[in-house]
mmCIF file of the N, C-alpha and C atoms, coordinates in Angstrom:
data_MODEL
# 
_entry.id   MODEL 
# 
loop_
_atom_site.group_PDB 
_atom_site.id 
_atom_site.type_symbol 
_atom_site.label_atom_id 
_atom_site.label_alt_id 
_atom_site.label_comp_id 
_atom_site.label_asym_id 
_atom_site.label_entity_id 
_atom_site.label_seq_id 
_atom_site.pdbx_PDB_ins_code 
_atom_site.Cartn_x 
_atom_site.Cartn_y 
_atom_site.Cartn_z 
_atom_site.occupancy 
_atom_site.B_iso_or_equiv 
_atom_site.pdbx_formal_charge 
_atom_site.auth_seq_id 
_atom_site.auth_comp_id 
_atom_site.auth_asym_id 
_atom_site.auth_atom_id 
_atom_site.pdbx_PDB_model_num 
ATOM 1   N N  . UNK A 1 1  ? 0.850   -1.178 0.000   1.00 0.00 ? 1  UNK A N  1 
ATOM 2   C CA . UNK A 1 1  ? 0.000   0.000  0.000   1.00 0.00 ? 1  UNK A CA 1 
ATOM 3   C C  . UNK A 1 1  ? 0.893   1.238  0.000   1.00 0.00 ? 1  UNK A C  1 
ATOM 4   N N  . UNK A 1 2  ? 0.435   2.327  -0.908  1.00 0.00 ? 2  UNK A N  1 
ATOM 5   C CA . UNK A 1 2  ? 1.327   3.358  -1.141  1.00 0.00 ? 2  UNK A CA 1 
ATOM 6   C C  . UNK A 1 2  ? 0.764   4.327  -0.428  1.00 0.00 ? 2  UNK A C  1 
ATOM 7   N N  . UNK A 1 3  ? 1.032   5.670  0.104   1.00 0.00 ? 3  UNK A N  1 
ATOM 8   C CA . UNK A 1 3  ? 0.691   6.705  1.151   1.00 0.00 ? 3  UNK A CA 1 
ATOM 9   C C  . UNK A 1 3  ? 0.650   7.228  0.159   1.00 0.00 ? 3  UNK A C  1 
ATOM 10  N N  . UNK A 1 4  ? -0.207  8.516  -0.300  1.00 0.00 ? 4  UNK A N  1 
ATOM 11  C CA . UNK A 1 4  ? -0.499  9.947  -1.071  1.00 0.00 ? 4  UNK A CA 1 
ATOM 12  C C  . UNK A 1 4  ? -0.501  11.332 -0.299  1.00 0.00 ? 4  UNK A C  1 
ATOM 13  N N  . UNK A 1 5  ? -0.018  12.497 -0.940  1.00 0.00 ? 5  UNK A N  1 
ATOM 14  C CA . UNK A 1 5  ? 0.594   13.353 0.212   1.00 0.00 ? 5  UNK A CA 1 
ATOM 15  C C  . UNK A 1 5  ? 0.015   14.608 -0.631  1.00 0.00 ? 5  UNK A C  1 
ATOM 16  N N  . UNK A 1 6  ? -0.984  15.047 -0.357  1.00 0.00 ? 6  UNK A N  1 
ATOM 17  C CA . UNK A 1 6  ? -1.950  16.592 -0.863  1.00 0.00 ? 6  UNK A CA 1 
ATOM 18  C C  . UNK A 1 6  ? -2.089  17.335 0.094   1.00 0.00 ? 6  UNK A C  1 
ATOM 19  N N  . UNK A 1 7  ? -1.762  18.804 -0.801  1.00 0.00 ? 7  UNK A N  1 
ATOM 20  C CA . UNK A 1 7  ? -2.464  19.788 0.200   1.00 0.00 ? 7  UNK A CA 1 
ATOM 21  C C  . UNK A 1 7  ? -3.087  20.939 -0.685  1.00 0.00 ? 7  UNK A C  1 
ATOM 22  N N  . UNK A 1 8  ? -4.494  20.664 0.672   1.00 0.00 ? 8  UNK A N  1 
ATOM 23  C CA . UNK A 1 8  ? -6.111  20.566 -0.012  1.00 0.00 ? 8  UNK A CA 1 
ATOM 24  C C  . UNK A 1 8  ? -6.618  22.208 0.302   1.00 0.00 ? 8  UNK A C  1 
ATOM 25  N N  . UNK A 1 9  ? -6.373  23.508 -0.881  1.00 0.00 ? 9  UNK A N  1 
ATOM 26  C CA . UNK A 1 9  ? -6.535  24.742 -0.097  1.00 0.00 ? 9  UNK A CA 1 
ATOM 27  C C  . UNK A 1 9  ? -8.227  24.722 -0.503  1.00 0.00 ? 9  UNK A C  1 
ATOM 28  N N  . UNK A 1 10 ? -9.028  25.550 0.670   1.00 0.00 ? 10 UNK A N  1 
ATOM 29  C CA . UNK A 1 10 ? -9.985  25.721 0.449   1.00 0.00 ? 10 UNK A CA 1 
ATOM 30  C C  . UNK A 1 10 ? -10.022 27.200 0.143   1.00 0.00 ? 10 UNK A C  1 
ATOM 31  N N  . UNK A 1 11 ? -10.690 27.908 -0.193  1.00 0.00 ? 11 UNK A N  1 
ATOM 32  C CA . UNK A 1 11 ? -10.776 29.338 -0.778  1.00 0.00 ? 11 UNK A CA 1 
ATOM 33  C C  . UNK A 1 11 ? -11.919 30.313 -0.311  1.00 0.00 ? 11 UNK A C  1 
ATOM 34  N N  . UNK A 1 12 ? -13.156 29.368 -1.316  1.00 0.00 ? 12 UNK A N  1 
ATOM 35  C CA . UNK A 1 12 ? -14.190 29.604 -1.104  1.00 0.00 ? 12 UNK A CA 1 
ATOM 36  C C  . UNK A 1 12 ? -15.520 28.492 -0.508  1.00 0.00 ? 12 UNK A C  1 
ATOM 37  N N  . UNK A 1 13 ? -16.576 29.040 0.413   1.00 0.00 ? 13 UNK A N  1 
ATOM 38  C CA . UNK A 1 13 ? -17.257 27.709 1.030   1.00 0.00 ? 13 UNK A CA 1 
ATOM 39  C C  . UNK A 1 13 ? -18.679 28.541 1.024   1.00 0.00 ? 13 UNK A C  1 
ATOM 40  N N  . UNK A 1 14 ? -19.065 28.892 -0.171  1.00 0.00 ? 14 UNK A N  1 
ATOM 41  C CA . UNK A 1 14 ? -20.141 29.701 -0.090  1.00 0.00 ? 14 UNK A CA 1 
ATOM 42  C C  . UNK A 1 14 ? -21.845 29.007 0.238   1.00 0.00 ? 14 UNK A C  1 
ATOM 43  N N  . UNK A 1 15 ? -21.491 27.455 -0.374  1.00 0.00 ? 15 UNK A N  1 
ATOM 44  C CA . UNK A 1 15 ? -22.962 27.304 0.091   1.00 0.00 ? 15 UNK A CA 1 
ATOM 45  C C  . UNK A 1 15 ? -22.327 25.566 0.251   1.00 0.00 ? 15 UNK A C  1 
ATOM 46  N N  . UNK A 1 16 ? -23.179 24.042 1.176   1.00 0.00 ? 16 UNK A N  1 
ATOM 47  C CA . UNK A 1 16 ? -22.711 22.917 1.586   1.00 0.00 ? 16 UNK A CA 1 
ATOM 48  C C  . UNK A 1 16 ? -22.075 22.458 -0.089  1.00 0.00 ? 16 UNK A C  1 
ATOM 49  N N  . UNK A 1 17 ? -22.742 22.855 -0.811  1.00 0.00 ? 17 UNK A N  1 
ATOM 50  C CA . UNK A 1 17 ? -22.755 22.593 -2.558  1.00 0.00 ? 17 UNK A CA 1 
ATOM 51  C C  . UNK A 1 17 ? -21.451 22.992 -3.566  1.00 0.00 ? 17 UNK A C  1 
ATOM 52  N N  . UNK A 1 18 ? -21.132 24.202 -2.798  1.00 0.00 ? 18 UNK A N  1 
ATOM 53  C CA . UNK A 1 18 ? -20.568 24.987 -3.937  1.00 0.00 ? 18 UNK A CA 1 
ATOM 54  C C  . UNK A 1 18 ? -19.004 25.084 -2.727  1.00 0.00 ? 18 UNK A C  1 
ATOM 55  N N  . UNK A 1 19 ? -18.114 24.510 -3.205  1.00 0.00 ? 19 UNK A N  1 
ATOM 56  C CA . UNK A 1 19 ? -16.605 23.860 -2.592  1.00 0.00 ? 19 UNK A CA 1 
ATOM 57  C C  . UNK A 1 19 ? -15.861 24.968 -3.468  1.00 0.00 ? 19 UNK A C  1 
ATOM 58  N N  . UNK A 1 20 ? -14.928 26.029 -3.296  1.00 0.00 ? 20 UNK A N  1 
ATOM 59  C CA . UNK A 1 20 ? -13.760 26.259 -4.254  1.00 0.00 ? 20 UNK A CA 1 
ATOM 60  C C  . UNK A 1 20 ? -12.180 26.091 -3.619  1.00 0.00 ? 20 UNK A C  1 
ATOM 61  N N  . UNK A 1 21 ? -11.420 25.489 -4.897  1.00 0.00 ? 21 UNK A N  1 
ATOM 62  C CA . UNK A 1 21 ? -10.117 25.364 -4.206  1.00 0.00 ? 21 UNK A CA 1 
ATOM 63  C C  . UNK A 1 21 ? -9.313  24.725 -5.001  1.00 0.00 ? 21 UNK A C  1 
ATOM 64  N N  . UNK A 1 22 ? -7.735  24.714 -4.250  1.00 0.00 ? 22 UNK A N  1 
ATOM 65  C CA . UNK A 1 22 ? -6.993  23.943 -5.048  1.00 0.00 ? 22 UNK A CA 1 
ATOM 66  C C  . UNK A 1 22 ? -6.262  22.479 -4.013  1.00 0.00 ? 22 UNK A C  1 
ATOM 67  N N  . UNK A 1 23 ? -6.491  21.750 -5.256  1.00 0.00 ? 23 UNK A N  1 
ATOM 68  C CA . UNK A 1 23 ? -5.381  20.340 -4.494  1.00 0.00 ? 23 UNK A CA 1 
ATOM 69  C C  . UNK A 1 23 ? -4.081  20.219 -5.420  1.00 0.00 ? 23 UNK A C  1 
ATOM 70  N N  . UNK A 1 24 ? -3.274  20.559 -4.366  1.00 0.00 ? 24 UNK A N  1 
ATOM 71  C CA . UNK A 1 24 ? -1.803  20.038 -4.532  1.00 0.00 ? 24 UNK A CA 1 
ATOM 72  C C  . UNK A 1 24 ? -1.391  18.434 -4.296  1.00 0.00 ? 24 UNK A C  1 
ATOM 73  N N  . UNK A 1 25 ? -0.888  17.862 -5.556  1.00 0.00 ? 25 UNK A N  1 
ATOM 74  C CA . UNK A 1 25 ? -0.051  16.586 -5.324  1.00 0.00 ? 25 UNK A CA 1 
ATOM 75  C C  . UNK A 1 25 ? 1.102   17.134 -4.578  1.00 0.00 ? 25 UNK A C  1 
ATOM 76  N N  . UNK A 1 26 ? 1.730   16.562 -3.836  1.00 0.00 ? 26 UNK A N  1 
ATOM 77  C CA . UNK A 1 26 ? 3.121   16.712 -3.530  1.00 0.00 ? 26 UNK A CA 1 
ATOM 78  C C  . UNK A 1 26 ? 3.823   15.847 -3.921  1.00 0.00 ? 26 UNK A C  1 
ATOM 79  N N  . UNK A 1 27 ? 3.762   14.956 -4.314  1.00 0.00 ? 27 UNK A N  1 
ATOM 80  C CA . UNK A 1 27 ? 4.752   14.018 -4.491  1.00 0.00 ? 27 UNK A CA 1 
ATOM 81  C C  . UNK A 1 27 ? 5.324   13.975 -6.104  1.00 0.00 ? 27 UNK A C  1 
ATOM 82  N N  . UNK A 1 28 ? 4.097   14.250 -6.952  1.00 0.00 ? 28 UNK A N  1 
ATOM 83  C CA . UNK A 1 28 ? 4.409   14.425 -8.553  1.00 0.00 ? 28 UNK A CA 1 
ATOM 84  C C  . UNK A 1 28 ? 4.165   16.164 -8.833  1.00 0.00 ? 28 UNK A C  1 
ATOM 85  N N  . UNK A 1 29 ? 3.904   17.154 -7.619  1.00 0.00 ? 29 UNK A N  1 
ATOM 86  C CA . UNK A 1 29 ? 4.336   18.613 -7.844  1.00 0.00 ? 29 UNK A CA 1 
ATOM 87  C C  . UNK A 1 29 ? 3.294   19.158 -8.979  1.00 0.00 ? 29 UNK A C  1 
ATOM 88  N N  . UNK A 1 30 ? 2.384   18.591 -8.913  1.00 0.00 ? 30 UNK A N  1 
ATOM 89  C CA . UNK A 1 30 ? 1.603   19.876 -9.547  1.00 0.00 ? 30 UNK A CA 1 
ATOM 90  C C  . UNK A 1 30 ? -0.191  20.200 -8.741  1.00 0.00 ? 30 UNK A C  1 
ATOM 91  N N  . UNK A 1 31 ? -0.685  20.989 -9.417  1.00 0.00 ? 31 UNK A N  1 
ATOM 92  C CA . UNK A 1 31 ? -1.689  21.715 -8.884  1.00 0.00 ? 31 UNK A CA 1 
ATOM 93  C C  . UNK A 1 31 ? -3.303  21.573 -9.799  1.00 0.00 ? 31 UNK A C  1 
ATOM 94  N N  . UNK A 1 32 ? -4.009  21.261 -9.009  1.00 0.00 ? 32 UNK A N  1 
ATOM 95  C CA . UNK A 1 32 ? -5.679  21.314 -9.919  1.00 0.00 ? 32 UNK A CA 1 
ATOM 96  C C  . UNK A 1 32 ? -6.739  21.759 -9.078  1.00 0.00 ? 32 UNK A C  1 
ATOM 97  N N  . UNK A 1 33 ? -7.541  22.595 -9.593  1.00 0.00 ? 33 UNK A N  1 
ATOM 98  C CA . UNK A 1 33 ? -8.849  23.283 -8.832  1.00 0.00 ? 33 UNK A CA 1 
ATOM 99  C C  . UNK A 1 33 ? -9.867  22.818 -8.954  1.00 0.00 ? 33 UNK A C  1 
ATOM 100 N N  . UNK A 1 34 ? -10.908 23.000 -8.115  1.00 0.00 ? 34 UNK A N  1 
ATOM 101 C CA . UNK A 1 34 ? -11.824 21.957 -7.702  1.00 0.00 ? 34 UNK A CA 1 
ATOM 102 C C  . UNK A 1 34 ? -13.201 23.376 -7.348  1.00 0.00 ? 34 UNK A C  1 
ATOM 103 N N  . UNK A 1 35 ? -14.215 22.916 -7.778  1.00 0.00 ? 35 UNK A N  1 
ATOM 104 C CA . UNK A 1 35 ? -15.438 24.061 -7.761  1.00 0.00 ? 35 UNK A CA 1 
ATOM 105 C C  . UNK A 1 35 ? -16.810 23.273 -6.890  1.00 0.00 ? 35 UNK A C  1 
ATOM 106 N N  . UNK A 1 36 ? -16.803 21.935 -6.727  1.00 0.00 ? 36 UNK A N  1 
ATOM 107 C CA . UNK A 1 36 ? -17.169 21.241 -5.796  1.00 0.00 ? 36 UNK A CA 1 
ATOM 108 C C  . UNK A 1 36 ? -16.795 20.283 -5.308  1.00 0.00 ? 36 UNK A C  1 
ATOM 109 N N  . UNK A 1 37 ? -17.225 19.640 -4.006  1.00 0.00 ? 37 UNK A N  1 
ATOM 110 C CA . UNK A 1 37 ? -16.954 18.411 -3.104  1.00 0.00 ? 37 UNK A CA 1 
ATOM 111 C C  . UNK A 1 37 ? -16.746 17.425 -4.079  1.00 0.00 ? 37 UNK A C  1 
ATOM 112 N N  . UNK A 1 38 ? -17.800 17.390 -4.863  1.00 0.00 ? 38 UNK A N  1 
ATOM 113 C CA . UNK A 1 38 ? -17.859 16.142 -5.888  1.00 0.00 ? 38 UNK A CA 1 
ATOM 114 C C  . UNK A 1 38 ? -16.454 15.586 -6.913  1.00 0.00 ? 38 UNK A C  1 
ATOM 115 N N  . UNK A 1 39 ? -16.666 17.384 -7.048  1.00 0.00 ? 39 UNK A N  1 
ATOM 116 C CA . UNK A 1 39 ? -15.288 17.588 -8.095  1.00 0.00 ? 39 UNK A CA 1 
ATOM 117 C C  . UNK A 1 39 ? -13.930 17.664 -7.812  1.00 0.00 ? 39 UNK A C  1 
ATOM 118 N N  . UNK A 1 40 ? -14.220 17.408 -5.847  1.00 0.00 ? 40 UNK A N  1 
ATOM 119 C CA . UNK A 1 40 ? -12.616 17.120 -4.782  1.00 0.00 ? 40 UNK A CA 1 
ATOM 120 C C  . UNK A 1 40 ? -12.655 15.513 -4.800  1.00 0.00 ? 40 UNK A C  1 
ATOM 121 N N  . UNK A 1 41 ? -13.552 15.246 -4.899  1.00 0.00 ? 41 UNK A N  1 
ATOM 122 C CA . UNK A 1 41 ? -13.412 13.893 -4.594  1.00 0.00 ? 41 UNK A CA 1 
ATOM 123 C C  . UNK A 1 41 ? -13.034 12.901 -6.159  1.00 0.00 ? 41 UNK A C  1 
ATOM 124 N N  . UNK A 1 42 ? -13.718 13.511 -6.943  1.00 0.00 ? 42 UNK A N  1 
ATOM 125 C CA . UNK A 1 42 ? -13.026 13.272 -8.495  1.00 0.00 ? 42 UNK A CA 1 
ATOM 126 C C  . UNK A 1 42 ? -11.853 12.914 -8.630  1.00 0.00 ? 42 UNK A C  1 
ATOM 127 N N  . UNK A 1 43 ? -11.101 14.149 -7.997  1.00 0.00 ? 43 UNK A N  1 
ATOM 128 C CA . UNK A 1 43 ? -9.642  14.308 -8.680  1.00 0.00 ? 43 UNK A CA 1 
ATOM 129 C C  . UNK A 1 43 ? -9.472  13.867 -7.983  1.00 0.00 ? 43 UNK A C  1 
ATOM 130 N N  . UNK A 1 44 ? -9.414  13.211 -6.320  1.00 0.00 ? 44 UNK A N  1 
ATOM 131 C CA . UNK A 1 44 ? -8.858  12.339 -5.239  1.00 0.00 ? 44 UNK A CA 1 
ATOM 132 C C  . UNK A 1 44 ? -8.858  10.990 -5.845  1.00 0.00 ? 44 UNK A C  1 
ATOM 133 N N  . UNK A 1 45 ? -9.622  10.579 -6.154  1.00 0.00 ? 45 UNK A N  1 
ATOM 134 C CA . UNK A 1 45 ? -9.984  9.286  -6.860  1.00 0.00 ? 45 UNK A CA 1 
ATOM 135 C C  . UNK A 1 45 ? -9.226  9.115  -7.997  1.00 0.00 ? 45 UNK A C  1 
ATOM 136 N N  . UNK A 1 46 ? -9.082  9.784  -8.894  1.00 0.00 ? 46 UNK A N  1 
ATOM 137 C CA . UNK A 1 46 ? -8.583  9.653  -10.090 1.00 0.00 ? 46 UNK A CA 1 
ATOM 138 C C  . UNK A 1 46 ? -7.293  9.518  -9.733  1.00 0.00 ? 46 UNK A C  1 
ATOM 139 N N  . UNK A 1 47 ? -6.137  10.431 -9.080  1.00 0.00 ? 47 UNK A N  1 
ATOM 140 C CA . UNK A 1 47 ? -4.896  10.306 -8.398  1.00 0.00 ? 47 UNK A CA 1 
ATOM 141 C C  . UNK A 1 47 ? -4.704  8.976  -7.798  1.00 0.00 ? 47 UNK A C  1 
ATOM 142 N N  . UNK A 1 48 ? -5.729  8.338  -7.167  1.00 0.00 ? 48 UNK A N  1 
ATOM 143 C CA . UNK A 1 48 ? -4.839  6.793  -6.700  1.00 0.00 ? 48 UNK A CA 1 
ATOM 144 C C  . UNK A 1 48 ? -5.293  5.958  -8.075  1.00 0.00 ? 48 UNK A C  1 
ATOM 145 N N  . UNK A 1 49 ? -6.474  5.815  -8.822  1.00 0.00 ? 49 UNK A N  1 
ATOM 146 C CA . UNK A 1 49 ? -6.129  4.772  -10.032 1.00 0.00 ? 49 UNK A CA 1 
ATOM 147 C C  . UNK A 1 49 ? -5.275  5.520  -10.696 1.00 0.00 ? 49 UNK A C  1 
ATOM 148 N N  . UNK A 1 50 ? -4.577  6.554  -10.816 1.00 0.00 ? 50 UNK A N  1 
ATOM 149 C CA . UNK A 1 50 ? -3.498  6.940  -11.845 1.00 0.00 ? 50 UNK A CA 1 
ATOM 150 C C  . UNK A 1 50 ? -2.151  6.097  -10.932 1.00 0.00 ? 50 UNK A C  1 
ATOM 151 N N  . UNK A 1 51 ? -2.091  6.462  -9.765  1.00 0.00 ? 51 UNK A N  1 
ATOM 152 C CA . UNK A 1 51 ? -0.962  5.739  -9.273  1.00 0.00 ? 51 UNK A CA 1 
ATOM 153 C C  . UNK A 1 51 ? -1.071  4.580  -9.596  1.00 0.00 ? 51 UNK A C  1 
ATOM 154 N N  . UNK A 1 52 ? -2.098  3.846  -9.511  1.00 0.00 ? 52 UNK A N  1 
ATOM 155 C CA . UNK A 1 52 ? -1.969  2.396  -9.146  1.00 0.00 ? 52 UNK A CA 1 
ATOM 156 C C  . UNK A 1 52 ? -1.447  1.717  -10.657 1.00 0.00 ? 52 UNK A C  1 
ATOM 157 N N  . UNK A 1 53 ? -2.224  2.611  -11.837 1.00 0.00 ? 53 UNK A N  1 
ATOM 158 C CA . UNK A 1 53 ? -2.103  2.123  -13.094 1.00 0.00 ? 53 UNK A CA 1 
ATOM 159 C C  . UNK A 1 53 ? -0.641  2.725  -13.664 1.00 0.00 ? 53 UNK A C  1 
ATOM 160 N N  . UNK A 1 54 ? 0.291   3.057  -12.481 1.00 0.00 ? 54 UNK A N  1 
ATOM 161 C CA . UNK A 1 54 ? 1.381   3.874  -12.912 1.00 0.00 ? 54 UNK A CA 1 
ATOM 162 C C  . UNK A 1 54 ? 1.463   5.343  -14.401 1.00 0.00 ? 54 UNK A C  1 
ATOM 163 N N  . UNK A 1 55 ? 0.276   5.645  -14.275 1.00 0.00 ? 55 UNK A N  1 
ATOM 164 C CA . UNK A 1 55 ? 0.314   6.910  -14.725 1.00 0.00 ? 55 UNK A CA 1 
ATOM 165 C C  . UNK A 1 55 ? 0.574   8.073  -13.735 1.00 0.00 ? 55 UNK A C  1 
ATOM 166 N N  . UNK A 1 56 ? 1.175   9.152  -14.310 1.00 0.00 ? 56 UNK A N  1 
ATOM 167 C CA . UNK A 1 56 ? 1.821   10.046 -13.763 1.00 0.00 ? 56 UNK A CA 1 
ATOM 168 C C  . UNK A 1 56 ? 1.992   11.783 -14.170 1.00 0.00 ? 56 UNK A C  1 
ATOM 169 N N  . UNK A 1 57 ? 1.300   13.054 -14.223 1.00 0.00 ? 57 UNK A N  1 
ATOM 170 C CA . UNK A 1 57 ? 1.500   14.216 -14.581 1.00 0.00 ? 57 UNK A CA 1 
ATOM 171 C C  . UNK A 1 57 ? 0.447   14.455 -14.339 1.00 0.00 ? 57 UNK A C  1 
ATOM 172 N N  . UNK A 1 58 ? 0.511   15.949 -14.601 1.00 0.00 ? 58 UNK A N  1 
ATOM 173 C CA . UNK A 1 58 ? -1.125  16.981 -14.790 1.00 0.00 ? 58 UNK A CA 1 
ATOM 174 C C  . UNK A 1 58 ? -1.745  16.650 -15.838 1.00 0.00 ? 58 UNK A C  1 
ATOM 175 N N  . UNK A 1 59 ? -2.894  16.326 -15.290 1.00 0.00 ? 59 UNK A N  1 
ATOM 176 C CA . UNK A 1 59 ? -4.011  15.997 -16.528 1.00 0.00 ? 59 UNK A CA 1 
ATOM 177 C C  . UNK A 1 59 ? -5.353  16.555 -15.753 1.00 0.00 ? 59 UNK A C  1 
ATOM 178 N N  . UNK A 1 60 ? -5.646  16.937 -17.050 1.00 0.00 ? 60 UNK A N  1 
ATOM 179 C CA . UNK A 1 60 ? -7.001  18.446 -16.587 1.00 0.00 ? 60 UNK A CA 1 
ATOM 180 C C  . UNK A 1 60 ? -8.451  17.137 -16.369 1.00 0.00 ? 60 UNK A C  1 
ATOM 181 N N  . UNK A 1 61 ? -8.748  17.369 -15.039 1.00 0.00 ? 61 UNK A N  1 
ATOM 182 C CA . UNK A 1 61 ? -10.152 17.280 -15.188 1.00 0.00 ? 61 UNK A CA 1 
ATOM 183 C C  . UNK A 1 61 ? -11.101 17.840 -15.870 1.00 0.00 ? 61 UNK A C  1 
ATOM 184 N N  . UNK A 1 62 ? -11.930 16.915 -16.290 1.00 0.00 ? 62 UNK A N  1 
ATOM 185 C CA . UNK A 1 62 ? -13.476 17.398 -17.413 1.00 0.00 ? 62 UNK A CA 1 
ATOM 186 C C  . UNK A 1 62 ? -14.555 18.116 -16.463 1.00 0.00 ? 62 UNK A C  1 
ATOM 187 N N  . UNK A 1 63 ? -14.558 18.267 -15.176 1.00 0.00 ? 63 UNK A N  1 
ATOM 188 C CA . UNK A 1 63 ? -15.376 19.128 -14.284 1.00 0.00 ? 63 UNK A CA 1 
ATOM 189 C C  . UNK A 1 63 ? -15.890 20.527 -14.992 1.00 0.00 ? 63 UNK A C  1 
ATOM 190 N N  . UNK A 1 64 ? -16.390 21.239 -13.961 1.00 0.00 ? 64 UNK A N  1 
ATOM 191 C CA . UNK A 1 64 ? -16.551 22.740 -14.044 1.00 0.00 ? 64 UNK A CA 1 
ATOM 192 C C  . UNK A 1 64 ? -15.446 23.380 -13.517 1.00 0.00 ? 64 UNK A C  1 
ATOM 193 N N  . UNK A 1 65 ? -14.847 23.615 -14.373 1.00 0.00 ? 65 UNK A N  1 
ATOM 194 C CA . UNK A 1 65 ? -13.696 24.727 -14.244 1.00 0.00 ? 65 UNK A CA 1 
ATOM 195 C C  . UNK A 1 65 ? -13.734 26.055 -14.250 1.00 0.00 ? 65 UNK A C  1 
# 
């Protein structure tokens, strides 16, 4: 089992719905923004099957950006 190491800025928390922010990988160094919970939990998810399937870089989520 591999450990994952983010840091999760929140920005904006305007309504339980509406999440703004950015998540930092630390370990592969780059950065992606997130406009809801849904769309934090997206890119959380997507980051461990990318690890697991040994893929690796910034790749843009299809969310609301």
């Amino acid at each position: 089992m591999t450990s994952d190491n983010f840091i999760v800025r929140i920005y904006r928390r305007d309504r339980p719905d509406h999440l703004v922010g950015q998540v930092e990988n630390v370990d592969l160094g780059y950065k992606q923004s997130f406009q809801s919970m849904e769309n934090l939990w997206r890119i959380l998810a997507r980051e461990r099957t990318s690890q697991e399937s040994g893929l690796n870089g910034d790749q843009s989520f299809g969310g609301k950006e």
